[in-house]
C-alpha positions as CSV (number, residue, x, y, z in Angstrom):
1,X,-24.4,3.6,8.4
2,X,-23.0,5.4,11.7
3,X,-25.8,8.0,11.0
4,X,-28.6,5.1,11.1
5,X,-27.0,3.5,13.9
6,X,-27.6,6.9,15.4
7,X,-31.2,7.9,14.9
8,X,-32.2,3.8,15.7
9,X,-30.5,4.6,19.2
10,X,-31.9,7.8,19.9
11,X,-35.6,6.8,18.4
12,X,-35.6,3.2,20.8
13,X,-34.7,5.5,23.7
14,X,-37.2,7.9,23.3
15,X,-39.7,5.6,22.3
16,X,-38.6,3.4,25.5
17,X,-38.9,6.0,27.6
18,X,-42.2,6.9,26.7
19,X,-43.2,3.2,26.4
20,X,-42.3,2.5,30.2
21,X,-44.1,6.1,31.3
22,X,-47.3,4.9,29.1
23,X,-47.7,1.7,31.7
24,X,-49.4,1.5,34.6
25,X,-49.2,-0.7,37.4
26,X,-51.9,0.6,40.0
27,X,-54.0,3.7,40.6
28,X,-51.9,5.4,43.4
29,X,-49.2,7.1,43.8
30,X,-47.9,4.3,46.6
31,X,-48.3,2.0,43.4
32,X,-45.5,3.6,41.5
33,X,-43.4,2.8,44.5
34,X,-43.8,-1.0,45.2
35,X,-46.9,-0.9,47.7
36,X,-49.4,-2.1,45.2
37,X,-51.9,-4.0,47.3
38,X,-52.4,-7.0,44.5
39,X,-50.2,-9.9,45.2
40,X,-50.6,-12.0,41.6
41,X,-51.2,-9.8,38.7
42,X,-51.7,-11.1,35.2
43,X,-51.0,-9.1,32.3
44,X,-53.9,-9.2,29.8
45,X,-55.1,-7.3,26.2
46,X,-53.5,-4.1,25.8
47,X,-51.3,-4.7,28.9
48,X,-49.6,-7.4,27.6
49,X,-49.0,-6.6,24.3
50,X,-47.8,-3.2,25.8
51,X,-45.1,-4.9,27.8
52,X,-44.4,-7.3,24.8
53,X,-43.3,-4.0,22.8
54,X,-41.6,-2.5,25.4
55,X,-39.2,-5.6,25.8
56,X,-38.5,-5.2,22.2
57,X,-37.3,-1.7,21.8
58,X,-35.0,-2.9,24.9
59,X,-33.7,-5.3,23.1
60,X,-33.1,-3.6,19.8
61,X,-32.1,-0.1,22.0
62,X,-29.2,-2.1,23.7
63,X,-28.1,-4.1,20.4
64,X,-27.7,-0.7,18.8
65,X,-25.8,-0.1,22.0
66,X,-23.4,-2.9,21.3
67,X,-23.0,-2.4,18.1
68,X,-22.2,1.3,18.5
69,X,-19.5,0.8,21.2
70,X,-17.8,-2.1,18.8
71,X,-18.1,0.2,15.4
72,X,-15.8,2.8,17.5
């Protein structure tokens, strides 16, 4: 069980990681900083369901969190 609760924390970081370095929020470099010019953006089609994903492994990355630091 501790062994699982390993490789499900190291595998939802890594796949967070890359999940977050996937998306793309402008095409500068100022856009990685904050200065996008768009004022309302709406996430649509592969976007969304990008961002959908990328909440979950959060979610299950800092459950296995929790549950790690209580097992100990």
């Amino acid at each position: 069980m501790e062994f699982t609760l390993k490789i499900i924390t190291i595998g939802s970081a890594a796949l967070l990681i890359l999940l977050i370095l996937v998306q793309q929020r402008g095409a500068s470099l100022g856009a990685g900083f904050g200065a996008s010019s768009e004022l309302i953006t709406t996430r649509r089609g592969t976007d969304k369901t990008l961002h959908e994903i990328t909440v979950i492994v959060a979610v299950v990355f800092v459950v296995s969190l929790i549950v790690g630091l209580i097992r100990a």
